[in-house]
PyMOL Python script that loads the backbone (N, CA, C, O; Angstrom):
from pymol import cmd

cmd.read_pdbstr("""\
ATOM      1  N   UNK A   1       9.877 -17.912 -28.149  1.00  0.00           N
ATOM      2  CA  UNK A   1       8.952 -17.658 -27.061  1.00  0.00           C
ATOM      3  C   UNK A   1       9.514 -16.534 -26.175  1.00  0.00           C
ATOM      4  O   UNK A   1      10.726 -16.668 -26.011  1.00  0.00           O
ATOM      5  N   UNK A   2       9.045 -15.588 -25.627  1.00  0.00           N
ATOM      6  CA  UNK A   2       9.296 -14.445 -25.098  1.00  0.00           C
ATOM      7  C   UNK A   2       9.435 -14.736 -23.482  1.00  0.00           C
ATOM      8  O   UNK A   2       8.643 -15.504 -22.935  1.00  0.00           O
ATOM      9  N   UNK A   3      10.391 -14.140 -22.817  1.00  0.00           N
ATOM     10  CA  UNK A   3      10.490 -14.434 -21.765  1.00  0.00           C
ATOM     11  C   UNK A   3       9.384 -13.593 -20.489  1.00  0.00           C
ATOM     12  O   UNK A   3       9.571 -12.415 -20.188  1.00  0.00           O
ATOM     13  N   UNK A   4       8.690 -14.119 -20.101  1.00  0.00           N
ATOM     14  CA  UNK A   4       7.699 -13.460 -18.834  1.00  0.00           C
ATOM     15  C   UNK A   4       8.360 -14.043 -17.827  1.00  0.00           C
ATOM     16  O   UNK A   4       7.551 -14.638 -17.115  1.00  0.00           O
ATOM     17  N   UNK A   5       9.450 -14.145 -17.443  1.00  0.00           N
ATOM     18  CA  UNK A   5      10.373 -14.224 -15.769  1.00  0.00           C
ATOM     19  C   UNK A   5      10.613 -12.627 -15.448  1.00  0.00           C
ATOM     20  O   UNK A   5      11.226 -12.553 -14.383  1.00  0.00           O
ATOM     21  N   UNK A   6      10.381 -11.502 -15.918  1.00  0.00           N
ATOM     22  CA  UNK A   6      10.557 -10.311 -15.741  1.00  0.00           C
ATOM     23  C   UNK A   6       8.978  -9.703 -15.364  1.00  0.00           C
ATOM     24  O   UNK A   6       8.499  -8.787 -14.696  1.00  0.00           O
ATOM     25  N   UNK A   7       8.588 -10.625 -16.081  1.00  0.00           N
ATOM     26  CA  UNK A   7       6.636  -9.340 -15.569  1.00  0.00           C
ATOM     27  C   UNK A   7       6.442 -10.459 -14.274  1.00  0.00           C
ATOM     28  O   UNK A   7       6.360  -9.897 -13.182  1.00  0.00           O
ATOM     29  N   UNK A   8       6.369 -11.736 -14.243  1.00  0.00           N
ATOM     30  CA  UNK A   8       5.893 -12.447 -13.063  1.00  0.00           C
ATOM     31  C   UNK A   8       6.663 -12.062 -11.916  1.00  0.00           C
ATOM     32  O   UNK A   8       6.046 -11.760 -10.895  1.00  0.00           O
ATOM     33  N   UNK A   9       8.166 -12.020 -11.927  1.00  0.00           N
ATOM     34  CA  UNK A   9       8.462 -11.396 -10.603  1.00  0.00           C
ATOM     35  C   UNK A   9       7.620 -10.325 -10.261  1.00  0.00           C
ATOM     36  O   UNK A   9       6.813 -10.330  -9.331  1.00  0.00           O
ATOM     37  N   UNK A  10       7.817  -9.492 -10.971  1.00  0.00           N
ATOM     38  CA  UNK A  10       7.100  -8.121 -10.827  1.00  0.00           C
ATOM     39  C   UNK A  10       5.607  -7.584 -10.070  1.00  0.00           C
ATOM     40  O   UNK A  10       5.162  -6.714  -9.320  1.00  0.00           O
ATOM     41  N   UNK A  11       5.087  -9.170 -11.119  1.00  0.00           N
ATOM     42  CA  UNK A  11       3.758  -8.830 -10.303  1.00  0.00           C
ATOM     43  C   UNK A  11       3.592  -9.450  -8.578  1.00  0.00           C
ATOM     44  O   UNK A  11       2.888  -9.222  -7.594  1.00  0.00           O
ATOM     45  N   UNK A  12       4.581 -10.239  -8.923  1.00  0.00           N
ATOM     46  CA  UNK A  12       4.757 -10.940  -7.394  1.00  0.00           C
ATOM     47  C   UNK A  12       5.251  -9.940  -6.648  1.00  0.00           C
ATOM     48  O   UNK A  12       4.488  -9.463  -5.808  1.00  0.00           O
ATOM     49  N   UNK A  13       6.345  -9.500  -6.744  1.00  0.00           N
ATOM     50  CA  UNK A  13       6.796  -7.956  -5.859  1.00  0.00           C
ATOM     51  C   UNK A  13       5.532  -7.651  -5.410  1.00  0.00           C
ATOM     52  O   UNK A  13       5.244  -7.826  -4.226  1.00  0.00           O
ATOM     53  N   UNK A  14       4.493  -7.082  -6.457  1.00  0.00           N
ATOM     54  CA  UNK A  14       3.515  -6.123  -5.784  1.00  0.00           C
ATOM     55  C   UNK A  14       2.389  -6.327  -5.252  1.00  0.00           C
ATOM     56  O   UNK A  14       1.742  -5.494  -4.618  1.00  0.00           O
ATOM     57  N   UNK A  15       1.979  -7.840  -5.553  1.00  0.00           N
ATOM     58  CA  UNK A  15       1.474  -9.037  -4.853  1.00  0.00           C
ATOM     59  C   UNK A  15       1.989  -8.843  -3.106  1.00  0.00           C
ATOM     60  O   UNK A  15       1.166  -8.603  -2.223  1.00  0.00           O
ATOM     61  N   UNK A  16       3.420  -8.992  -2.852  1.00  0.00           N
ATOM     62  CA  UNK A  16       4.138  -9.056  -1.392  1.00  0.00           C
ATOM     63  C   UNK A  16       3.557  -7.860  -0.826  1.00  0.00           C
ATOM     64  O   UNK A  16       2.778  -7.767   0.123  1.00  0.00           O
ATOM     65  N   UNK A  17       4.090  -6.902  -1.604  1.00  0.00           N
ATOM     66  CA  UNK A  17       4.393  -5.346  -0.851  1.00  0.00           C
ATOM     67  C   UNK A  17       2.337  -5.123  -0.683  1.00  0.00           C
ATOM     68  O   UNK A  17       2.031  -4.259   0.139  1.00  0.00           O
ATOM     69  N   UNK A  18       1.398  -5.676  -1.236  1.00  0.00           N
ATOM     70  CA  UNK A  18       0.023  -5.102  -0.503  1.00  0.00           C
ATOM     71  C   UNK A  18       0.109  -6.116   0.059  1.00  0.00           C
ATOM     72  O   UNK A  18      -0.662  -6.713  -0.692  1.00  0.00           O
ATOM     73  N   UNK A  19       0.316  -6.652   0.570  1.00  0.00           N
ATOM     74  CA  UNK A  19       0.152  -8.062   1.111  1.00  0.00           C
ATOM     75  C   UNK A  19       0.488  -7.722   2.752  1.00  0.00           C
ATOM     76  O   UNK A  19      -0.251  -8.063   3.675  1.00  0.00           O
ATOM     77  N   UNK A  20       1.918  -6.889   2.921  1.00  0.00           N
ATOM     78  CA  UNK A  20       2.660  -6.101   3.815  1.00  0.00           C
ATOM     79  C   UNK A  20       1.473  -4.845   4.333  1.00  0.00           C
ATOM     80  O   UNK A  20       1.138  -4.499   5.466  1.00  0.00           O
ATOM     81  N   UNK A  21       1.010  -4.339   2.899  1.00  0.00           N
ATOM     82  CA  UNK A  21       0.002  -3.021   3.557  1.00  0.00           C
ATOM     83  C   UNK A  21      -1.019  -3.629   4.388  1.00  0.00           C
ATOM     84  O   UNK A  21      -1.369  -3.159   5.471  1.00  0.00           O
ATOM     85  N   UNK A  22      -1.545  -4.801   3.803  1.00  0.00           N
ATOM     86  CA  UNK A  22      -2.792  -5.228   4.561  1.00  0.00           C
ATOM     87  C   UNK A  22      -1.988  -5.407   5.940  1.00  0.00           C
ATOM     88  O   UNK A  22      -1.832  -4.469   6.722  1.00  0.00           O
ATOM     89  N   UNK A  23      -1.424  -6.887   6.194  1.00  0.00           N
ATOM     90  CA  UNK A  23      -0.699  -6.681   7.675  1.00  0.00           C
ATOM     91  C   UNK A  23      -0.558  -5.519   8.319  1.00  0.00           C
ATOM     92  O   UNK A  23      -1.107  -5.260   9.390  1.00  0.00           O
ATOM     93  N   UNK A  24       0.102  -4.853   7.762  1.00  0.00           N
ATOM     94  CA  UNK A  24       0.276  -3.234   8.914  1.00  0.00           C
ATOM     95  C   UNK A  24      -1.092  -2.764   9.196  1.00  0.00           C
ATOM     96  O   UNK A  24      -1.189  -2.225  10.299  1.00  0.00           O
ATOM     97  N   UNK A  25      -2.009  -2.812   8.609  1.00  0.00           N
ATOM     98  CA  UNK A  25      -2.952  -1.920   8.522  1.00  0.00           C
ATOM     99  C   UNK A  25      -4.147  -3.007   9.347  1.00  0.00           C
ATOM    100  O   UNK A  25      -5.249  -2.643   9.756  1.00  0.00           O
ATOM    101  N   UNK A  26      -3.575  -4.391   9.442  1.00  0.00           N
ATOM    102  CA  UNK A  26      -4.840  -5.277   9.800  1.00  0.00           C
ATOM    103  C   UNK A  26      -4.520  -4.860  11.923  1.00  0.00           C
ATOM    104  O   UNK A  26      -5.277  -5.011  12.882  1.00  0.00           O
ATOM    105  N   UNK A  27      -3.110  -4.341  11.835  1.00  0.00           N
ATOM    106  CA  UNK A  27      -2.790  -4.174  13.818  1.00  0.00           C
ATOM    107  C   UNK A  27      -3.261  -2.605  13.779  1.00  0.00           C
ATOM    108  O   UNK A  27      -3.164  -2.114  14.904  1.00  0.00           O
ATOM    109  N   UNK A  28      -3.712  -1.747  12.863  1.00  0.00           N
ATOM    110  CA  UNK A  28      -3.527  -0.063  13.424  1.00  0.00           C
ATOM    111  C   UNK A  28      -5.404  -0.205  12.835  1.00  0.00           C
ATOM    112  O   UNK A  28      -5.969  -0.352  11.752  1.00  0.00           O
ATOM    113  N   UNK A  29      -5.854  -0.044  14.392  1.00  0.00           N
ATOM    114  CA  UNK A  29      -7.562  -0.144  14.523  1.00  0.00           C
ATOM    115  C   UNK A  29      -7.603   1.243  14.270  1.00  0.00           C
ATOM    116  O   UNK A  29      -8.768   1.517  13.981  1.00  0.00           O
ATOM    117  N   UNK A  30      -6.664   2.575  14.229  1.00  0.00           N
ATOM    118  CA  UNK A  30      -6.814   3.775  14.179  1.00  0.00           C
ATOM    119  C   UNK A  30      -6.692   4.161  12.673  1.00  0.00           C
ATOM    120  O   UNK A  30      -7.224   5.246  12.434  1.00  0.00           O
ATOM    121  N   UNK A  31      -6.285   3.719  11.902  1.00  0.00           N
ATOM    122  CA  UNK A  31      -5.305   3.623  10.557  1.00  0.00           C
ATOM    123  C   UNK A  31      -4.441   4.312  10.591  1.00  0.00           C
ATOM    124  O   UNK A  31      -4.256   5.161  11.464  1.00  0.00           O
ATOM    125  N   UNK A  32      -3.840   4.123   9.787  1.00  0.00           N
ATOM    126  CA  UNK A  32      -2.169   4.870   9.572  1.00  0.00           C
ATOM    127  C   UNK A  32      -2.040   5.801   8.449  1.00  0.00           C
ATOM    128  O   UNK A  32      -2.956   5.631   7.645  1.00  0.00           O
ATOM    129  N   UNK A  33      -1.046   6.924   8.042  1.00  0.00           N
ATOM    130  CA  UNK A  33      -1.140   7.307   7.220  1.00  0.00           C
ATOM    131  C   UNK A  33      -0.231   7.116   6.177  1.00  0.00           C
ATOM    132  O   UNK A  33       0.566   6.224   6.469  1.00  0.00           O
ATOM    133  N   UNK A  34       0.014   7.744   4.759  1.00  0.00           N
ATOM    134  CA  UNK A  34       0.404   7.528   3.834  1.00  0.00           C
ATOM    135  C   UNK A  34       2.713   7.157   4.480  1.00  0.00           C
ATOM    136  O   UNK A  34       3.552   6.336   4.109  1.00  0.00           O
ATOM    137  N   UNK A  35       2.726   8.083   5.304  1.00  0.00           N
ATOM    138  CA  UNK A  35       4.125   8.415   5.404  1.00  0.00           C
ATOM    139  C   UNK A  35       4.217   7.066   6.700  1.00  0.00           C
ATOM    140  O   UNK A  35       5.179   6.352   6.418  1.00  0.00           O
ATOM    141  N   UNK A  36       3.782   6.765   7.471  1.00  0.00           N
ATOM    142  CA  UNK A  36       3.907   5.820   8.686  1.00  0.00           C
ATOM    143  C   UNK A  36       3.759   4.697   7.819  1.00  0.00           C
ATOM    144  O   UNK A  36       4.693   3.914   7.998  1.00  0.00           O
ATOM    145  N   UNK A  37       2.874   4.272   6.863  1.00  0.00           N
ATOM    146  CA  UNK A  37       2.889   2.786   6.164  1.00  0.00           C
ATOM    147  C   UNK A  37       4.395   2.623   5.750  1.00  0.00           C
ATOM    148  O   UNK A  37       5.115   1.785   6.294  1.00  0.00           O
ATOM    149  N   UNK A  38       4.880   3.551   4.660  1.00  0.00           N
ATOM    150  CA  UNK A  38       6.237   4.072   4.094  1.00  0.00           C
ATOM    151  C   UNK A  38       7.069   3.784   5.289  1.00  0.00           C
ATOM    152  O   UNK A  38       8.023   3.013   5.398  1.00  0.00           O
ATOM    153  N   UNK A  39       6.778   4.188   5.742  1.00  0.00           N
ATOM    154  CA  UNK A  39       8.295   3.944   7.202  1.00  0.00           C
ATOM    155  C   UNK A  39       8.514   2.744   7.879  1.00  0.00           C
ATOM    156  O   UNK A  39       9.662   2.423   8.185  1.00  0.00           O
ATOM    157  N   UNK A  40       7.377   1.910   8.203  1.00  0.00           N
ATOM    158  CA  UNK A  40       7.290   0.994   8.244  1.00  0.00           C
ATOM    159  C   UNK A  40       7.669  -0.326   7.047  1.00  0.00           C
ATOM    160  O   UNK A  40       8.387  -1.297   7.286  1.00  0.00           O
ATOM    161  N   UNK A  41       7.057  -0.068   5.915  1.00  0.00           N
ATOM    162  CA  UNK A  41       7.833  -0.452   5.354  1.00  0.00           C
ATOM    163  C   UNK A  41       9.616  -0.587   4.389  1.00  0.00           C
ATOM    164  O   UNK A  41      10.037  -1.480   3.653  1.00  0.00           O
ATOM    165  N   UNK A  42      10.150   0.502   4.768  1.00  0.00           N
ATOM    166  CA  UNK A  42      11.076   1.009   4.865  1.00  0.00           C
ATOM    167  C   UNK A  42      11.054   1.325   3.335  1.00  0.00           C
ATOM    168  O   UNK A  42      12.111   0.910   2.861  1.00  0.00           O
ATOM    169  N   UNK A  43      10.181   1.957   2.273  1.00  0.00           N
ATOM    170  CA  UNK A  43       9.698   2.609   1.345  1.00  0.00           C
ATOM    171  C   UNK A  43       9.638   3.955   1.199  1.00  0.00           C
ATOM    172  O   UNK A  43       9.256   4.320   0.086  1.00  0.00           O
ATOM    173  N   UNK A  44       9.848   4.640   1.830  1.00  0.00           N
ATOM    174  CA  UNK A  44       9.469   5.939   1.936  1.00  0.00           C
ATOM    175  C   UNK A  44      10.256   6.726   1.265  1.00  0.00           C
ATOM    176  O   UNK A  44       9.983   7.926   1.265  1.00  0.00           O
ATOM    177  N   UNK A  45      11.552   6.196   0.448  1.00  0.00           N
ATOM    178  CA  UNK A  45      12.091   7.023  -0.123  1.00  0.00           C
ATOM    179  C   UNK A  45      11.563   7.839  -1.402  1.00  0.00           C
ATOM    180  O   UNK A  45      10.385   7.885  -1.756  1.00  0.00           O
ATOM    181  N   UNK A  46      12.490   8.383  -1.940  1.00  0.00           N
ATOM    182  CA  UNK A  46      12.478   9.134  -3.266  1.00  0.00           C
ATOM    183  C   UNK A  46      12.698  10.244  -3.296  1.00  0.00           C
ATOM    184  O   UNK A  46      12.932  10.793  -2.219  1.00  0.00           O
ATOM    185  N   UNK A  47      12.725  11.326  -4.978  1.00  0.00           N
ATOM    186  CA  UNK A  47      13.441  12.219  -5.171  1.00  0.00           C
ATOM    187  C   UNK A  47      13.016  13.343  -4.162  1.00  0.00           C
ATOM    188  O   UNK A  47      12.037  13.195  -3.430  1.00  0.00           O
ATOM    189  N   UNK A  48      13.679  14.310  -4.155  1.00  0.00           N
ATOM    190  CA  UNK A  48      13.124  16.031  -3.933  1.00  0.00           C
ATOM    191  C   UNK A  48      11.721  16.156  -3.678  1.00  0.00           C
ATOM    192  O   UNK A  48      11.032  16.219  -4.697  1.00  0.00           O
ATOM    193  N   UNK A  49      11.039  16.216  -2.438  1.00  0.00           N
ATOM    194  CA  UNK A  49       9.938  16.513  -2.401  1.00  0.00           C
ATOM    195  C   UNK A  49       8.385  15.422  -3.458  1.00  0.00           C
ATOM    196  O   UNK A  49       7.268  15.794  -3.817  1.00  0.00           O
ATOM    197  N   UNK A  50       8.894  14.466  -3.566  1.00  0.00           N
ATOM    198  CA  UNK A  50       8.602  13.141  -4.264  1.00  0.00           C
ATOM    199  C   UNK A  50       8.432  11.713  -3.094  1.00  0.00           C
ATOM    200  O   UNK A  50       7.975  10.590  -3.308  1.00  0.00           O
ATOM    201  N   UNK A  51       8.790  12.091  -2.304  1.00  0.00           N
ATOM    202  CA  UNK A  51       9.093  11.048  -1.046  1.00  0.00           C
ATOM    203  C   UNK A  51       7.685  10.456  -0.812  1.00  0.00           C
ATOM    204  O   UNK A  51       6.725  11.208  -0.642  1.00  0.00           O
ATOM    205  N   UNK A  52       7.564   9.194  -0.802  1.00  0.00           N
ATOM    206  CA  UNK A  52       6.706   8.175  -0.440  1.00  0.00           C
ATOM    207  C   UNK A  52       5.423   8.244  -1.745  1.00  0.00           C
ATOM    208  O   UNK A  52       4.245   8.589  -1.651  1.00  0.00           O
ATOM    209  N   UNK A  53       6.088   7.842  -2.751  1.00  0.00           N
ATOM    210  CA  UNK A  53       5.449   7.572  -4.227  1.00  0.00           C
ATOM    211  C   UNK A  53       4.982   5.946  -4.039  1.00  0.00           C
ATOM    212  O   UNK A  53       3.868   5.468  -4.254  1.00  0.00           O
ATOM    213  N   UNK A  54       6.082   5.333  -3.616  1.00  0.00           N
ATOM    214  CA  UNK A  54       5.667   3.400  -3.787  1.00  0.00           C
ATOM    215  C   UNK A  54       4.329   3.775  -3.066  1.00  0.00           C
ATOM    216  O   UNK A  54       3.298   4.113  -3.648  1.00  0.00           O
ATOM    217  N   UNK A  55       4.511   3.656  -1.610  1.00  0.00           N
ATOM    218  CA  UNK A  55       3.111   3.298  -0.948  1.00  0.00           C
ATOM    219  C   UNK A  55       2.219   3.780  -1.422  1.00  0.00           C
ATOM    220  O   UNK A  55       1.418   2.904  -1.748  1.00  0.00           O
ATOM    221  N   UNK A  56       1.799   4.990  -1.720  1.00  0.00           N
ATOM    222  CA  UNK A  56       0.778   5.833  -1.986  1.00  0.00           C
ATOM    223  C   UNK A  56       0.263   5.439  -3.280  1.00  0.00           C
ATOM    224  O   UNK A  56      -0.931   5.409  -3.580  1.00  0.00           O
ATOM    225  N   UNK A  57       1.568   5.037  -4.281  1.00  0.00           N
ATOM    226  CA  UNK A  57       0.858   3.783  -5.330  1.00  0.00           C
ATOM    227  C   UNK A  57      -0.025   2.891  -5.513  1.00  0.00           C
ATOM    228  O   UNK A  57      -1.081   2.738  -6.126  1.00  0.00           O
ATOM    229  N   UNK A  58       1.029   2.039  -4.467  1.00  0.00           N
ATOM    230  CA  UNK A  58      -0.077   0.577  -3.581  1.00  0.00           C
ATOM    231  C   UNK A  58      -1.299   0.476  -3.189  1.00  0.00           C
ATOM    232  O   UNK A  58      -2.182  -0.320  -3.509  1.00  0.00           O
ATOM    233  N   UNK A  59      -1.274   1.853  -2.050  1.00  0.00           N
ATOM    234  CA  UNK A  59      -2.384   2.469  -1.597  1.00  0.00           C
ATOM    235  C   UNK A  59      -3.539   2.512  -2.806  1.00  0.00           C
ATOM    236  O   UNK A  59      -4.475   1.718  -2.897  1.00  0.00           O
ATOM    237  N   UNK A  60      -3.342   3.289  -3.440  1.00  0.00           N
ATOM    238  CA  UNK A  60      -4.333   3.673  -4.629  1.00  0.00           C
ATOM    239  C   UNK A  60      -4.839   2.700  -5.168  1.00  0.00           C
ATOM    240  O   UNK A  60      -6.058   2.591  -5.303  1.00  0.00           O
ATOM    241  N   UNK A  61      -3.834   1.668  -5.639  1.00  0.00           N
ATOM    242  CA  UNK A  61      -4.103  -0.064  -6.467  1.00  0.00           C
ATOM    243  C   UNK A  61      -5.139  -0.616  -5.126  1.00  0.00           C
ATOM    244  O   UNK A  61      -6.075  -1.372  -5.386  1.00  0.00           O
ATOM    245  N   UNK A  62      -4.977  -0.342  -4.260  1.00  0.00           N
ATOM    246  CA  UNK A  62      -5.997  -1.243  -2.869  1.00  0.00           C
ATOM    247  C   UNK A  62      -6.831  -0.839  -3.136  1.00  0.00           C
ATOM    248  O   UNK A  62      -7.743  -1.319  -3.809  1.00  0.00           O
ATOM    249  N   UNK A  63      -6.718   0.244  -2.629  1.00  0.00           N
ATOM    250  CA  UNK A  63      -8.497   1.383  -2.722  1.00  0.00           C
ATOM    251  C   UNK A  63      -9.357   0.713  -4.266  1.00  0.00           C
ATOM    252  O   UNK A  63     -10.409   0.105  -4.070  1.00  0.00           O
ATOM    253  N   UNK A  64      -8.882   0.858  -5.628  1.00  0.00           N
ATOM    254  CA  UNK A  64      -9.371   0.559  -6.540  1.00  0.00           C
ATOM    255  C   UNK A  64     -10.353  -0.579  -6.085  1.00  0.00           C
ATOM    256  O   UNK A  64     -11.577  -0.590  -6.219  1.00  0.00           O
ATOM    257  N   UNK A  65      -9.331  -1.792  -5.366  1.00  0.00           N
ATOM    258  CA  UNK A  65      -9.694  -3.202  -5.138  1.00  0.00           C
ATOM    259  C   UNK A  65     -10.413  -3.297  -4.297  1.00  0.00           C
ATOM    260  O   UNK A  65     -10.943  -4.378  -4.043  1.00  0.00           O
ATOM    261  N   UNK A  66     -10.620  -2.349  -3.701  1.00  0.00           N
ATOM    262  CA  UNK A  66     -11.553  -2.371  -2.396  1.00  0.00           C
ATOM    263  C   UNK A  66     -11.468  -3.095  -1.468  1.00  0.00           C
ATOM    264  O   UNK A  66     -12.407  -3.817  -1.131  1.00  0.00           O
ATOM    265  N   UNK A  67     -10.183  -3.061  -0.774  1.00  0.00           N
ATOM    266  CA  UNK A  67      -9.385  -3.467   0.287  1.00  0.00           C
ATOM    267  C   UNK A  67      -9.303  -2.398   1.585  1.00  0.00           C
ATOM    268  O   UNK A  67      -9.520  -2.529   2.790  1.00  0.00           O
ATOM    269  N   UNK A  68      -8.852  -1.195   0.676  1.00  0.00           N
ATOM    270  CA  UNK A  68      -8.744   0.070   1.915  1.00  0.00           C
ATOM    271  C   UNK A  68      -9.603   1.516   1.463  1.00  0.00           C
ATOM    272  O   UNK A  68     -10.205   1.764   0.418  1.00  0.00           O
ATOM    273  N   UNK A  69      -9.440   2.176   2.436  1.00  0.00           N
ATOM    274  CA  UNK A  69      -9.717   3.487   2.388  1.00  0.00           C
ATOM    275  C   UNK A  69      -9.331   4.442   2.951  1.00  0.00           C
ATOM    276  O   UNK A  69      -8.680   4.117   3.944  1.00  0.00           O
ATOM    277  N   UNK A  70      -9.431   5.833   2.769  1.00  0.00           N
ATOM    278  CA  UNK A  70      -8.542   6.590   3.493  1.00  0.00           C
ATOM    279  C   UNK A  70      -9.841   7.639   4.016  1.00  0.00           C
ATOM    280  O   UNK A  70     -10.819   7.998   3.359  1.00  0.00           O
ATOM    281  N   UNK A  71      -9.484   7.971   5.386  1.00  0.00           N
ATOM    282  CA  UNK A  71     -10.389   8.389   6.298  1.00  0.00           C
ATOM    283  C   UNK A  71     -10.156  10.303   5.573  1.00  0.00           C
ATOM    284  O   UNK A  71      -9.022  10.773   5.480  1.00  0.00           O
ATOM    285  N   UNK A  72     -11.347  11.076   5.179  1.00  0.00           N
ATOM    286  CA  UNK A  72     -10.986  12.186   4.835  1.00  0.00           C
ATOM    287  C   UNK A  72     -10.844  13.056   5.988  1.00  0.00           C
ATOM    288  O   UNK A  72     -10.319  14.110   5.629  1.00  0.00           O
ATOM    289  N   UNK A  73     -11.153  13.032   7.475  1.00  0.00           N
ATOM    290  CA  UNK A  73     -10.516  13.512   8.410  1.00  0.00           C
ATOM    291  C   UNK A  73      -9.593  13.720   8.223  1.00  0.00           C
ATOM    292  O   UNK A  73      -9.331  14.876   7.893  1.00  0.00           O
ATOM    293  N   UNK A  74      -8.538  12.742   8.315  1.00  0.00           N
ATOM    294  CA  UNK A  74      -7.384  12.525   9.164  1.00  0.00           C
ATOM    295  C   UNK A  74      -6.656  12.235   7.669  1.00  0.00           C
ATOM    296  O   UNK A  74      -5.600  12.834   7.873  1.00  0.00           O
ATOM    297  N   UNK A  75      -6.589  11.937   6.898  1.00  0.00           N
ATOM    298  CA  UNK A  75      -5.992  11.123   5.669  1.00  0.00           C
ATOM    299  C   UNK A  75      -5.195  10.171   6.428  1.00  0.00           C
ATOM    300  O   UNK A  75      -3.976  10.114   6.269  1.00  0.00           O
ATOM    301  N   UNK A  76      -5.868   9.362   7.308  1.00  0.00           N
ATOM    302  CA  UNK A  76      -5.193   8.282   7.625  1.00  0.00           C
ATOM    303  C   UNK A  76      -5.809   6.776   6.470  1.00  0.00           C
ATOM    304  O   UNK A  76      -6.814   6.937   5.778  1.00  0.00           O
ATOM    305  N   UNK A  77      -5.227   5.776   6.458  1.00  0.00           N
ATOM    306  CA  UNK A  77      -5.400   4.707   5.422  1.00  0.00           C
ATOM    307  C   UNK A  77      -5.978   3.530   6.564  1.00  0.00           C
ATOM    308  O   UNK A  77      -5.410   3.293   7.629  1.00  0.00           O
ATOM    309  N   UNK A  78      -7.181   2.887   6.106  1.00  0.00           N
ATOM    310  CA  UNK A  78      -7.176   1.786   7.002  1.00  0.00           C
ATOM    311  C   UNK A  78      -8.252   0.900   6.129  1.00  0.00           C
ATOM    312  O   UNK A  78      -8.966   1.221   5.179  1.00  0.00           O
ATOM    313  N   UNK A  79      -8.103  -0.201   6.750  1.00  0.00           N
ATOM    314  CA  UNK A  79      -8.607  -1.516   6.157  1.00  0.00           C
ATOM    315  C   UNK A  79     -10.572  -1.635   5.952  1.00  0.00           C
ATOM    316  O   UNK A  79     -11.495  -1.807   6.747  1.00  0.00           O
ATOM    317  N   UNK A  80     -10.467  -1.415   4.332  1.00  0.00           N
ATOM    318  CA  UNK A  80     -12.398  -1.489   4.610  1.00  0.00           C
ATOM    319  C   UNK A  80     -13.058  -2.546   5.114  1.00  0.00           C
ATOM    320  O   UNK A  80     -12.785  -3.711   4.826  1.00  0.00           O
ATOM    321  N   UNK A  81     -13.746  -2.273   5.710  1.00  0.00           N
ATOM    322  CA  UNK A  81     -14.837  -2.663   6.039  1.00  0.00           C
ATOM    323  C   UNK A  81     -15.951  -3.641   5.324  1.00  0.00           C
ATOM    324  O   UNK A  81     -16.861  -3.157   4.650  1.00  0.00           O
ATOM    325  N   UNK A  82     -15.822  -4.900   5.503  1.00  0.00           N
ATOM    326  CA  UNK A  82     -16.617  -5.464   4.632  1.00  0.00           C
ATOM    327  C   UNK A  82     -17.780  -6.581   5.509  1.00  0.00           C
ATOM    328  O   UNK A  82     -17.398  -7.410   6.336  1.00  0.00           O
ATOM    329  N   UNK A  83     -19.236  -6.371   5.107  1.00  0.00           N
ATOM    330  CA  UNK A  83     -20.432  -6.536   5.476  1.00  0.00           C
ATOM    331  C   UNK A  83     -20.920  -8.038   5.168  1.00  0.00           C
ATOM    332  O   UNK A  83     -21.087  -8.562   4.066  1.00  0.00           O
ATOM    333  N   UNK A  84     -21.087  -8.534   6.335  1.00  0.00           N
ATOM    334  CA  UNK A  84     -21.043 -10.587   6.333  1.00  0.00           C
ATOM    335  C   UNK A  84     -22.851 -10.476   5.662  1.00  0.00           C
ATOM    336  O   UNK A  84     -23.483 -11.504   5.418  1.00  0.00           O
TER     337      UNK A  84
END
""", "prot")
cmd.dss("prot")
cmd.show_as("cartoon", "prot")
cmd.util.cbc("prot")
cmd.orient("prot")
């Protein structure tokens, strides 16, 4: 039997870390942008001009899910909007 203790953490990691985007993003009524989520979550690293790849990942996986969006003004990121 093959071990899945390596993909379930995993997906749990990325389970946490949007979990974190929503929170940040559920206190900033203005939204935030790609590099302030990153900093906040203390993510923002990476190579040479590569810097803040995780979030902007995450970001993207939300948007798909239709969780967030990013304002084309401002490219700020904030929490969609959803209609009762």
């Amino acid at each position: 039997m093959k071990n899945y203790k390596p993909y379930s953490l995993a997906q749990s990691a990325i389970a946490d870390l949007k979990t974190a985007i929503y929170l940040i993003l559920e206190d900033a009524s203005e939204g935030m942008t790609n590099v302030d989520i990153g900093k906040s979550l203390g993510i923002y690293q990476g190579h040479i001009r590569h810097e803040g790849h995780i979030p902007r990942t995450l970001l993207a996986l939300m948007e798909q899910e239709g969780v967030v969006e990013q304002i084309d003004e401002n490219k700020k990121w904030k929490l969609k909007e959803f209609r009762k």
